[in-house]
SERO-4910 file (N, C-alpha, C, O; in steps of 0.05 Angstrom, whole numbers):
BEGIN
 pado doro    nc1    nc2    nc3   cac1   cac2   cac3    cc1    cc2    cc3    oc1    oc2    oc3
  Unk    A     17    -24      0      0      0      0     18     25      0     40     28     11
  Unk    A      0     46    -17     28     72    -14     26     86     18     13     79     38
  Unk    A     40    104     14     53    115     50     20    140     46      1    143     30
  Unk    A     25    147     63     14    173     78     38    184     88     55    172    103
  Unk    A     38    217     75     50    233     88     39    256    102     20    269     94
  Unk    A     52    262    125     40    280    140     77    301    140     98    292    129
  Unk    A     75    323    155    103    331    156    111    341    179     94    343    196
  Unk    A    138    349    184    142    362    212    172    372    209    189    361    195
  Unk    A    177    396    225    198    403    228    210    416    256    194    416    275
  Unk    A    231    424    259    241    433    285    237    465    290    232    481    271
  Unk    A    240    473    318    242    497    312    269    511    303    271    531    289
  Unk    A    286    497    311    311    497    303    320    503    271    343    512    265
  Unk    A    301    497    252    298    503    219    290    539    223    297    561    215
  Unk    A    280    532    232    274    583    228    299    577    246    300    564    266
  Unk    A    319    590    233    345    595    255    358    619    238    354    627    215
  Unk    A    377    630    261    383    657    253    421    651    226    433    671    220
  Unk    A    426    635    221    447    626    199    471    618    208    480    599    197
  Unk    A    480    626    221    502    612    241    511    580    221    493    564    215
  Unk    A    543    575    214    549    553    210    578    549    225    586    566    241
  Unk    A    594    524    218    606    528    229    634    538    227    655    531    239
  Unk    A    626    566    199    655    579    190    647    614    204    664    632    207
  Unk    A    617    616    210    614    645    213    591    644    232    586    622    241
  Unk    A    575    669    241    570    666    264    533    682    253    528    688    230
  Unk    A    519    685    270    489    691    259    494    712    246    509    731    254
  Unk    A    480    711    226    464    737    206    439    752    191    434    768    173
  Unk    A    420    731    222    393    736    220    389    742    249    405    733    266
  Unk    A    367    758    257    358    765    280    340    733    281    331    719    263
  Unk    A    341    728    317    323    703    325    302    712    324    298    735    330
  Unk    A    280    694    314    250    685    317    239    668    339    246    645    345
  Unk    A    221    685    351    213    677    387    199    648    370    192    646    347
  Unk    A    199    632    390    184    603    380    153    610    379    140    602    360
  Unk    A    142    621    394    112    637    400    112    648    368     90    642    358
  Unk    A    128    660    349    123    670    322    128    652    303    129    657    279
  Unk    A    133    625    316    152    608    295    124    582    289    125    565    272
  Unk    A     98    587    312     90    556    311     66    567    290     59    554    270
  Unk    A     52    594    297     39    596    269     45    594    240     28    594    222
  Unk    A     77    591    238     76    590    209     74    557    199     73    550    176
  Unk    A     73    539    223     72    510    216     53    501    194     58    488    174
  Unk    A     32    509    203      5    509    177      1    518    153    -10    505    135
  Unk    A     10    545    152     26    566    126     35    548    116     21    538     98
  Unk    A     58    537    121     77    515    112     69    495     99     77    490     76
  Unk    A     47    478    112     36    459    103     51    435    115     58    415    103
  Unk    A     53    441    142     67    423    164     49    421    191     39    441    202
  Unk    A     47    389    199     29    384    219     39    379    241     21    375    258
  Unk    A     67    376    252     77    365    265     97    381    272    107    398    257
  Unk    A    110    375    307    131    395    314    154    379    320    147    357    329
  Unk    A    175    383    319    207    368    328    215    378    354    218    402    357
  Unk    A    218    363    370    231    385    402    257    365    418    258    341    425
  Unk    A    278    392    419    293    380    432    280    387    459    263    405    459
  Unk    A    287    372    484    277    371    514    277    408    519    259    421    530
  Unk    A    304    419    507    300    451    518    286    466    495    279    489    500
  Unk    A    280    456    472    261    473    467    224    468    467    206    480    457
  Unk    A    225    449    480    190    450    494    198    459    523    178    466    535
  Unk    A    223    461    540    221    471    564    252    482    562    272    467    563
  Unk    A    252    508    559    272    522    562    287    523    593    272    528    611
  Unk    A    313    518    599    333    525    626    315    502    637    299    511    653
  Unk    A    311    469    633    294    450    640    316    447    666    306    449    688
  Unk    A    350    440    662    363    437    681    352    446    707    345    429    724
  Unk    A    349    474    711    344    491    734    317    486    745    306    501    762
  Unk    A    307    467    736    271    466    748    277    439    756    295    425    747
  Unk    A    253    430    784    244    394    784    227    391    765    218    409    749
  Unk    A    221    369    765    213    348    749    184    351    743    172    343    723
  Unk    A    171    370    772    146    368    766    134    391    760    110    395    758
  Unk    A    162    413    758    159    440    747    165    432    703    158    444    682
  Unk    A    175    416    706    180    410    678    159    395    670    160    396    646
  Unk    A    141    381    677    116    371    670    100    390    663     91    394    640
  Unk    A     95    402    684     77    428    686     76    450    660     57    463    653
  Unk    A    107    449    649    111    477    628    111    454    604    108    462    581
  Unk    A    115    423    609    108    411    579     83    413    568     80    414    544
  Unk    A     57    415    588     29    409    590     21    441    582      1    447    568
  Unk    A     33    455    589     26    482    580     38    486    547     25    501    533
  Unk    A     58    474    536     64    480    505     51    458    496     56    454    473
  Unk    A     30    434    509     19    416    493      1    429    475     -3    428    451
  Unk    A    -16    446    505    -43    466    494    -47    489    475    -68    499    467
  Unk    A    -21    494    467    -10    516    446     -6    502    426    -11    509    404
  Unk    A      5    479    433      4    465    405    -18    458    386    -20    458    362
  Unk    A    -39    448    409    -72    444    397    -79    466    386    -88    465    363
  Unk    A    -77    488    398    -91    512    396    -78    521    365    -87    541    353
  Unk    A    -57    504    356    -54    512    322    -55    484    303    -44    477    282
  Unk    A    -72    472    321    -72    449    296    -47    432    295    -44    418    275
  Unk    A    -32    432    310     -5    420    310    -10    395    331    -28    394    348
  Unk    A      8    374    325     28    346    352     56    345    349     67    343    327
  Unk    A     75    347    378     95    337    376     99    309    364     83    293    371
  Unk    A    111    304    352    123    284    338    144    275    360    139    252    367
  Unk    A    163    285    372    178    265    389    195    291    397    194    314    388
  Unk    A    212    278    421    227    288    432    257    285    438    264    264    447
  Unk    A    275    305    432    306    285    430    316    304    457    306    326    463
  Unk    A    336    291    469    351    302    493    374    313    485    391    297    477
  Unk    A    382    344    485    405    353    474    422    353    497    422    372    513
  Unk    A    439    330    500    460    329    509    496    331    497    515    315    499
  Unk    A    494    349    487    527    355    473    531    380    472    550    388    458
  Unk    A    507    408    491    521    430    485    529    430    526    544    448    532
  Unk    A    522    419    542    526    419    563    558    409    573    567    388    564
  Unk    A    572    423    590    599    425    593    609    395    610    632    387    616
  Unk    A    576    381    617    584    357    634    582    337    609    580    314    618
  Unk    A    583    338    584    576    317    564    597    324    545    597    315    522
  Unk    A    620    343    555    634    340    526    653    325    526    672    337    516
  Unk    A    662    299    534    664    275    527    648    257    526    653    234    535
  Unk    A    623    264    516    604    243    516    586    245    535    597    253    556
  Unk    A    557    239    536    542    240    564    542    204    563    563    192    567
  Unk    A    518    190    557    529    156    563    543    143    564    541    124    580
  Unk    A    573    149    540    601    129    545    621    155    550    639    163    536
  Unk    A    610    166    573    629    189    580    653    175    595    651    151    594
  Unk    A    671    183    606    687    169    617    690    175    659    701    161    676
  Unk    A    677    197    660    668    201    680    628    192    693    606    198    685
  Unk    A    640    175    720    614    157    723    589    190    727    566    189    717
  Unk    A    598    215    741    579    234    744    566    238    723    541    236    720
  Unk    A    590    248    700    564    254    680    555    234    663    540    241    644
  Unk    A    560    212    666    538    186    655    514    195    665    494    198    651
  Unk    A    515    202    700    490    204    715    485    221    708    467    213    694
  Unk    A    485    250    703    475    272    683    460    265    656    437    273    650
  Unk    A    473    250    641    455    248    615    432    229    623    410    233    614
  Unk    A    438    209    642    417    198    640    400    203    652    378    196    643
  Unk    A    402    219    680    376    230    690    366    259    671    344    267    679
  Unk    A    375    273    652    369    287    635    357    272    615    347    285    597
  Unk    A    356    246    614    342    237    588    320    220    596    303    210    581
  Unk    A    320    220    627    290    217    637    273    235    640    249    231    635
  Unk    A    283    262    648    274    284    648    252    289    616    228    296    614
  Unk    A    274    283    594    257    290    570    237    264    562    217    270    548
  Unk    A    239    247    567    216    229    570    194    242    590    170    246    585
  Unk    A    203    246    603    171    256    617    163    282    598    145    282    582
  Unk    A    174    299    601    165    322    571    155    305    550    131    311    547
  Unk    A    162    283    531    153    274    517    124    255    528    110    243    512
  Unk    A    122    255    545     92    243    564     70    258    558     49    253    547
  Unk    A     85    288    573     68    307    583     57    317    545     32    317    541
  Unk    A     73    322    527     70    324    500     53    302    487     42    310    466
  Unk    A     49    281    492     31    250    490     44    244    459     33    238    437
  Unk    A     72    248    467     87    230    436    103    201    454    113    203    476
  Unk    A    103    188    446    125    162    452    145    157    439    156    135    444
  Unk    A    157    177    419    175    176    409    205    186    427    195    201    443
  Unk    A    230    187    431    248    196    435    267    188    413    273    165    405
  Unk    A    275    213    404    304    210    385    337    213    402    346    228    419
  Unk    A    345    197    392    373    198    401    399    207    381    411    193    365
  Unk    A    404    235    387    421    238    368    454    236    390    461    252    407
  Unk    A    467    210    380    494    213    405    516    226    387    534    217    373
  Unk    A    506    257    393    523    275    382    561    270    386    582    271    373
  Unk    A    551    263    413    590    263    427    596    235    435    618    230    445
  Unk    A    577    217    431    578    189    429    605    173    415    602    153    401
  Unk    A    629    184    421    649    170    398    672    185    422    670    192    445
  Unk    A    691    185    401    714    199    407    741    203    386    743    190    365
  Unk    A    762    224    393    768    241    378    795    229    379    811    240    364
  Unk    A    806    202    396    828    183    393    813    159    408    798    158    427
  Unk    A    826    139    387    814    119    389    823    104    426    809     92    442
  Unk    A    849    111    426    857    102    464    843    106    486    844     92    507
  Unk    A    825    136    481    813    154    496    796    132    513    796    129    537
  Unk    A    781    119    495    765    103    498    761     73    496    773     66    476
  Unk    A    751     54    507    745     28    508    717     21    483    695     18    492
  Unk    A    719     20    456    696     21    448    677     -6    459    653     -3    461
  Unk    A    687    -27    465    665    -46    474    652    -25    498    633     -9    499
  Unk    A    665    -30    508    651     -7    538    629      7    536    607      6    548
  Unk    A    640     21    516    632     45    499    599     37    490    579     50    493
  Unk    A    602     17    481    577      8    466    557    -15    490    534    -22    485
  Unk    A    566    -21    507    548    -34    527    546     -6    557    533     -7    578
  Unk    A    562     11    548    544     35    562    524     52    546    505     59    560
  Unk    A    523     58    523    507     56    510    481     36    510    459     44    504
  Unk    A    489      7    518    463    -11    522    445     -5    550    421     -7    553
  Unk    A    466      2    569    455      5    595    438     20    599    417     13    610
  Unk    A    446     59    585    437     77    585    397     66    571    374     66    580
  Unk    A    408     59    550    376     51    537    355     37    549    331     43    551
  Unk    A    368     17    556    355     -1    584    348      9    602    325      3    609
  Unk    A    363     31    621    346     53    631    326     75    627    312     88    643
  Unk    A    331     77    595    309     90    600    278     73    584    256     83    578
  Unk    A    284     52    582    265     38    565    249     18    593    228      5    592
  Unk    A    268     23    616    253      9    641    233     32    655    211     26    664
  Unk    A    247     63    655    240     80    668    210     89    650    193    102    664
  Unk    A    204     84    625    170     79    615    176     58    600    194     54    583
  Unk    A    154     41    611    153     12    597    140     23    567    139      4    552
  Unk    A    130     46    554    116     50    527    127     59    518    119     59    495
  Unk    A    161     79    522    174    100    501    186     80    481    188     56    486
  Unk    A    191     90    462    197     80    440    232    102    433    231    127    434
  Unk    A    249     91    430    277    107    426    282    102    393    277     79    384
  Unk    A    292    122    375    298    121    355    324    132    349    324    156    354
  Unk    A    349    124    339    374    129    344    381    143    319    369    134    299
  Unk    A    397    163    315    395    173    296    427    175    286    445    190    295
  Unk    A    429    158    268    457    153    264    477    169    252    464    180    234
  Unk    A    504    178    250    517    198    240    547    195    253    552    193    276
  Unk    A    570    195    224    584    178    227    608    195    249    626    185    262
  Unk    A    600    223    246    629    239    250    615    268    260    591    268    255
  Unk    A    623    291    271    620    316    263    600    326    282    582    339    270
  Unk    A    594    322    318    623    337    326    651    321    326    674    328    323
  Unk    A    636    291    332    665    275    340    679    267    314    667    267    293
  Unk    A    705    261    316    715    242    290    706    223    290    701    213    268
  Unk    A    703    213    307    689    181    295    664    177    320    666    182    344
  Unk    A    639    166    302    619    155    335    611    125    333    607    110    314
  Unk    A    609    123    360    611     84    353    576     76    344    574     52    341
  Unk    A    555     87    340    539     82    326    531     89    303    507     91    299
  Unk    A    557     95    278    553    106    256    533    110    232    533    128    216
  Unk    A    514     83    235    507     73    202    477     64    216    475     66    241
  Unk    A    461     56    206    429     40    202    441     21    227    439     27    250
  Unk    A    453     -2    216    452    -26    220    473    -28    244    477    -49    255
  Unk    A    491      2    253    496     -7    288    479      4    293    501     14    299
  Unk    A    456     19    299    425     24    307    409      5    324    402      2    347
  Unk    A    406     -9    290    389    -29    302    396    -49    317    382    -59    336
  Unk    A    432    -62    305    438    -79    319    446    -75    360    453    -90    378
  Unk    A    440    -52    355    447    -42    395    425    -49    403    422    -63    424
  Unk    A    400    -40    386    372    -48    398    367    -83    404    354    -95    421
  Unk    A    377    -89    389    370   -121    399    397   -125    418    410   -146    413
  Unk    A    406   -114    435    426   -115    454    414   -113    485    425   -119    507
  Unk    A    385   -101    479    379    -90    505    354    -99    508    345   -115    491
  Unk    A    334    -85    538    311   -100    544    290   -105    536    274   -120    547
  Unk    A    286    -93    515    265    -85    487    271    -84    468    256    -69    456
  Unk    A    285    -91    457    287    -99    419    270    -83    412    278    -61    406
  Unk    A    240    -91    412    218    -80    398    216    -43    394    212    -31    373
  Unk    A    218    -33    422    221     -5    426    245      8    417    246     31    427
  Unk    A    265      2    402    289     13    389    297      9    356    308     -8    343
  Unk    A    286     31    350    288     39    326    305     62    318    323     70    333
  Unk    A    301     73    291    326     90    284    299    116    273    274    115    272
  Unk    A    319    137    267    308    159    245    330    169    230    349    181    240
  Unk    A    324    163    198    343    164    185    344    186    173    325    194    158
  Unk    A    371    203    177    375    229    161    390    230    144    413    230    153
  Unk    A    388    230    112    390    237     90    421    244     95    437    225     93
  Unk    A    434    272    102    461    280    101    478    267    118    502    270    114
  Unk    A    470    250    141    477    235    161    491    209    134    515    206    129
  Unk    A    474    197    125    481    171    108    497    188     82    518    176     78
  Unk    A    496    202     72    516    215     54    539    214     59    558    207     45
  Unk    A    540    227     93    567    236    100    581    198    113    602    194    124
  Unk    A    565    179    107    585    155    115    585    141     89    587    117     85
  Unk    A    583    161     70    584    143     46    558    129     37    558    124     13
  Unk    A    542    124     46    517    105     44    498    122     19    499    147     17
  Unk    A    491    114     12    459    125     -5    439    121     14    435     98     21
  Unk    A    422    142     26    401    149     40    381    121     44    376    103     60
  Unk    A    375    127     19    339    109     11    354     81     18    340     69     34
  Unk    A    383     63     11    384     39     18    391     36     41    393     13     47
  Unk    A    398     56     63    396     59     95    370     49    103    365     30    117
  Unk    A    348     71     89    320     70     97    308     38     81    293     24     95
  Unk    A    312     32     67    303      4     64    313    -17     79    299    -37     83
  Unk    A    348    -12     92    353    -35    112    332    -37    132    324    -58    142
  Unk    A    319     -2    141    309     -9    168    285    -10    167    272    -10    188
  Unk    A    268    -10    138    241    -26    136    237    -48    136    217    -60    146
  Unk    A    259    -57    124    261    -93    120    255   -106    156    242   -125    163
  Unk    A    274    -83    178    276    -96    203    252    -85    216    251    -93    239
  Unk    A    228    -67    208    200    -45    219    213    -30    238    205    -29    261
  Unk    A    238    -15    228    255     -7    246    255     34    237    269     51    247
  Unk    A    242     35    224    235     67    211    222     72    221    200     62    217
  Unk    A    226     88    238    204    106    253    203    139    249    184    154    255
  Unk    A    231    147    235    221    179    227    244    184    210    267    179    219
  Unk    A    241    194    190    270    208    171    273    242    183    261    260    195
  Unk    A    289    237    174    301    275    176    312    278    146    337    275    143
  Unk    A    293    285    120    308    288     96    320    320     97    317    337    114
  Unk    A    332    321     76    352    335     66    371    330     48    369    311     33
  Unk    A    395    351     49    410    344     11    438    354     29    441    371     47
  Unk    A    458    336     14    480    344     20    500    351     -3    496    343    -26
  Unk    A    521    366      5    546    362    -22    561    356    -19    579    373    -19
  Unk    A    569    327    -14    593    315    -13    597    300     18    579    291     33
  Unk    A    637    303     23    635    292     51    642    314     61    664    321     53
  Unk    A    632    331     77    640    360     94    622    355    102    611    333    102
  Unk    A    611    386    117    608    388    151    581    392    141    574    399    119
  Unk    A    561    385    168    527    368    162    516    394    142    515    415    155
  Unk    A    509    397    116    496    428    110    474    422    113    466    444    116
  Unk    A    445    401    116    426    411    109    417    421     94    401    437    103
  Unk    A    418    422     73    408    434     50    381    431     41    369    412     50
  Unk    A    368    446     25    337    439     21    333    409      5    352    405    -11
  Unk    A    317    392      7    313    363     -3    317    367    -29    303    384    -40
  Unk    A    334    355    -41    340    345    -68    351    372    -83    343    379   -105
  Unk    A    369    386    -67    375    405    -85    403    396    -91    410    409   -111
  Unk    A    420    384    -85    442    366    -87    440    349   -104    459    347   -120
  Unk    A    415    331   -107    422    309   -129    392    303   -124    382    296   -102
  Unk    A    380    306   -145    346    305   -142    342    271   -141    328    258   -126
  Unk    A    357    263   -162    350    231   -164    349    216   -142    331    199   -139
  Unk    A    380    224   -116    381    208   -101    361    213    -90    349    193    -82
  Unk    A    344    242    -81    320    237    -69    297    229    -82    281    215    -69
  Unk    A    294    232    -98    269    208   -120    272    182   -103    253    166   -104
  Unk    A    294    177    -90    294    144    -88    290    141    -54    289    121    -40
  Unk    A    290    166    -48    290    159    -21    247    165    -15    231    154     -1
  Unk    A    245    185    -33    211    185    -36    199    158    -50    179    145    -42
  Unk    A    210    154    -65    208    128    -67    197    100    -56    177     87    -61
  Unk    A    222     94    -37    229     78    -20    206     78      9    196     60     23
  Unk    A    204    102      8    183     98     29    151    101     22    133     94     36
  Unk    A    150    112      0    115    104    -19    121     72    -21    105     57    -10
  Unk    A    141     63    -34    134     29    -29    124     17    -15    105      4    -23
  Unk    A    132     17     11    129     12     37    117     27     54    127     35     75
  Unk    A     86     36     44     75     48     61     83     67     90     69     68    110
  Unk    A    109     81     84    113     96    104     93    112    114     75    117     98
  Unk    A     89    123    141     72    140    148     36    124    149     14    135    149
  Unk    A     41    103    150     10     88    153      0     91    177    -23     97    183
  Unk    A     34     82    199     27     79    235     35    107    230     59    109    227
  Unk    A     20    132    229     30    150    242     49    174    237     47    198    240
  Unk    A     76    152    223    103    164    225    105    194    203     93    198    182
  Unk    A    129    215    219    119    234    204    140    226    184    147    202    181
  Unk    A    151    253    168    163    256    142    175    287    152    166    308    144
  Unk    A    205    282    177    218    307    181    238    319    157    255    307    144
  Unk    A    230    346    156    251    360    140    267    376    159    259    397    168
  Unk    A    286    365    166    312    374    168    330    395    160    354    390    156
  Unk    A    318    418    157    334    432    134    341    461    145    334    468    167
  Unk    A    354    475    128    364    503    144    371    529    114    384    524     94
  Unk    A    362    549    122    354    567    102    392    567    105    407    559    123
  Unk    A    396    582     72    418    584     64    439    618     87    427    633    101
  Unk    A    453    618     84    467    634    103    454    664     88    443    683     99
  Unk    A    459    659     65    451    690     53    421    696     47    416    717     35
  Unk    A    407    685     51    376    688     54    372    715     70    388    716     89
  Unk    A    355    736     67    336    744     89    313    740     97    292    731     88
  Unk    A    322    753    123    295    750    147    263    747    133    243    736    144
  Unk    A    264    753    120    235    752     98    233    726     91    213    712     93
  Unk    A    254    720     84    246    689     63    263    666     71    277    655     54
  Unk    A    261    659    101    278    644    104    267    617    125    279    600    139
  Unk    A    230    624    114    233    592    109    224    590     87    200    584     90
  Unk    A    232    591     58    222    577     36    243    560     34    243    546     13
  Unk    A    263    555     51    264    530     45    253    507     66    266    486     64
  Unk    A    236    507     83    213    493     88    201    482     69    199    458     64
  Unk    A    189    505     54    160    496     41    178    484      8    164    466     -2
  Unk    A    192    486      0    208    484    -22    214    458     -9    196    444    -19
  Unk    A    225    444      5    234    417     10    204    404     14    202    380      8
  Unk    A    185    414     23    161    396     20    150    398    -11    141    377    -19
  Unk    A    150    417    -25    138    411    -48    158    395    -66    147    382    -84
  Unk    A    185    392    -63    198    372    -79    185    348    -72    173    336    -90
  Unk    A    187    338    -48    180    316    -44    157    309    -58    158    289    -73
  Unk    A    128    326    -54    114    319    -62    111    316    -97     95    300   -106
  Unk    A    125    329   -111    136    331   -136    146    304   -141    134    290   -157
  Unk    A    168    296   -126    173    265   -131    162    246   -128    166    227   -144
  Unk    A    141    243   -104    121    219   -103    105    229   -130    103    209   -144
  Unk    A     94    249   -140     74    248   -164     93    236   -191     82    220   -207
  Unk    A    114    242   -193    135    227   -214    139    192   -209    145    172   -222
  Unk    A    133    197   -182    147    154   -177    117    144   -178    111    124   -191
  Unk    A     98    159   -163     73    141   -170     58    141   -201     39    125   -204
  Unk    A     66    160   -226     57    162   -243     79    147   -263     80    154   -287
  Unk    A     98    124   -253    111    112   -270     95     83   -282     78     71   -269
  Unk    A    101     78   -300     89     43   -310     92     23   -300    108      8   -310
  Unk    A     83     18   -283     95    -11   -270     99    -37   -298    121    -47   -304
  Unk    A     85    -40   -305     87    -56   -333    114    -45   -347    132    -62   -347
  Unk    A    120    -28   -356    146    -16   -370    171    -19   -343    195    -25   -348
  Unk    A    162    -15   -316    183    -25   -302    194    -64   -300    213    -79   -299
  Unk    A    170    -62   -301    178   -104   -295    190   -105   -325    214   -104   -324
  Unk    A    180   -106   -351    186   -109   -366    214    -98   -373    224   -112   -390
  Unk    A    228    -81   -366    256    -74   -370    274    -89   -344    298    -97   -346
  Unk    A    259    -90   -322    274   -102   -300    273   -136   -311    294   -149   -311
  Unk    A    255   -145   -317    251   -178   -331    275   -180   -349    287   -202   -350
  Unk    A    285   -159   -365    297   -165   -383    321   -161   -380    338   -164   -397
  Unk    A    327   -152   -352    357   -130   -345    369   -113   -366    392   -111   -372
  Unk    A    348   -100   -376    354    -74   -394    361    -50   -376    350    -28   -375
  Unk    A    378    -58   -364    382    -31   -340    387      0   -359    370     18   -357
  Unk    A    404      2   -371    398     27   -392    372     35   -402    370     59   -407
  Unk    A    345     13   -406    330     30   -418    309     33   -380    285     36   -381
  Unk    A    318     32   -363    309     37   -346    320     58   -327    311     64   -305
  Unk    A    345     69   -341    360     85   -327    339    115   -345    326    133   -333
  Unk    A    343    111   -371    338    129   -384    302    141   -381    294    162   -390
  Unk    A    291    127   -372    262    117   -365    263    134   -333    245    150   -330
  Unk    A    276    133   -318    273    145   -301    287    181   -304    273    200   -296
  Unk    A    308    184   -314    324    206   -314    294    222   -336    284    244   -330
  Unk    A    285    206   -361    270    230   -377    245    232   -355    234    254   -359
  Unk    A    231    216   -333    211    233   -315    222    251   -297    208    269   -288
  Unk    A    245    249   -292    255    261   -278    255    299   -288    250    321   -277
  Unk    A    265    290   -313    274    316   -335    247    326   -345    248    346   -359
  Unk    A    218    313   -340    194    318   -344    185    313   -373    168    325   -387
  Unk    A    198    296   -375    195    281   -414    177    261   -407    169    246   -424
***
């Protein structure tokens, strides 16, 4: 059956340009001005790291952080919007910069992980069961530094705690090979999933696969996202476009190489993506030289590609496909795709 798409993005996409050669060159947008334009957009869904559904969350208890999740739930209704999930930003805090789970100090293990209970309950109070895991600082920058077995069954522990601490969250790991660290020990799809069958729930550990994430390890996107359909292990993409191997750009979807995203829209119309639910995150970030006026068309520009490409992959021949694939005429099937592509 084909997918259902619904969409969602962060607030973190309206951002003021900041990369990491130069410093902002847009004035910030209060999030209060940022959630009306979700609909404008033609976006149903919101992305939150733990501090941006509860800002300075450190400095509050637990049941002061409930309290201010349940208050941006009702703002969210009140525009037609659902969080989609919640990720724990643990890599700008000064107790995680060797890592918060395979840190090498036992304190700030205990920091990330009572911080990543903390955002589970925000994600409660929000009524998503999703958590994303992005292990930004999850690696290290010499390989001695660290014990990677260690490394990777503290990583199992951490999950296990928090997959004991709600028996219903669901964790989605979001893989990425390098950048802040040189190297992170859960780089690709398939150490993802394979950590998830390491721990107390298999079932509740899944991935969300981002487009520039699999670029930058070499991989092609869409055959990432097909390893982890094959395992019902897709629970949310973060698309986008990259150029090359350098530092994460984000770029608007398919403005890098349209085809490879044809195949990643693709890949998930096959396979009914978005049936249970799941959204369709754009990941993306207005260009440095944009202004304040127009800087989210690249929002709405990465959603109408997409939708541009599902009308190109669902308006192909399936008969003209088997029939060239029957025959391994791969040329007249290369050419078959590049002239829809080219609008021939």
């Amino acid at each position: 059956m084909p997918g259902i798409f619904r969409f969602s993005f962060g607030p973190w996409n309206i951002h003021e340009g900041a990369d990491p050669f130069g410093p902002t060159v847009r004035d910030a947008v209060a999030f209060e001005r940022k959630l009306p334009l979700y609909k404008k957009l033609g976006f149903d869904g919101v992305q939150f790291h733990d501090d941006d559904a509860v800002p300075d969350l450190d400095k509050l208890q637990p049941a002061q952080i409930v309290r201010k999740a349940k208050d941006l739930r009702r703002k969210l209704a009140a525009h037609g919007l659902v969080a989609e999930f919640v990720a724990p930003r643990l890599w700008e805090d000064p107790r995680t910069v060797d890592g918060g789970y395979t840190s090498n100090d036992p304190a700030c293990r205990r920091y990330a992980l009572e911080r990543s209970k903390r955002c589970i309950d925000i994600a409660n109070a929000l009524e998503t069961d999703l958590i994303v895991l992005w292990l930004a600082r999850e690696g290290t920058y010499i390989r001695e530094a660290k014990d990677s077995k260690v490394a990777v069954e503290r990583l199992r522990d951490a999950f296990d705690a928090m997959l004991e601490y709600d028996p219903k969250v669901r964790l989605a790991v979001e893989p990425k090979p390098n950048e802040p660290m040189d190297h992170t020990y859960l780089p690709a799809t398939g150490h993802a999933i394979a950590l998830g069958y390491l721990t107390r729930a298999p079932a509740r550990v899944g991935v969300n696969i981002e487009s520039a994430h699999a670029i930058l390890a070499a991989l092609d996107p869409s055959d990432e996202m097909g390893f982890a359909l094959a395992f019902d292990k897709l629970w949310s993409v973060h698309l986008n476009d990259q150029n090359g191997l350098k530092f994460d750009e984000d770029k608007t979807f398919g403005a890098a190489n349209l085809r490879r995203a044809f195949n990643q829209v693709r890949i998930l119309d096959q396979h009914g993506y978005g049936r249970r639910g799941e959204f369709v995150g754009l990941d993306v970030k207005a260009m440095r030289t944009q202004k304040a006026g127009v800087a989210t068309r690249h929002l709405a520009n990465s959603r109408e590609v997409f939708l541009a490409l599902l009308q190109i992959s669902r308006g192909l021949s399936d008969a003209k496909l088997k029939t060239v694939i029957a025959q391994r005429d791969y040329e007249a099937l290369e050419i078959y795709i590049l002239r829809k592509l080219m609008g021939k």
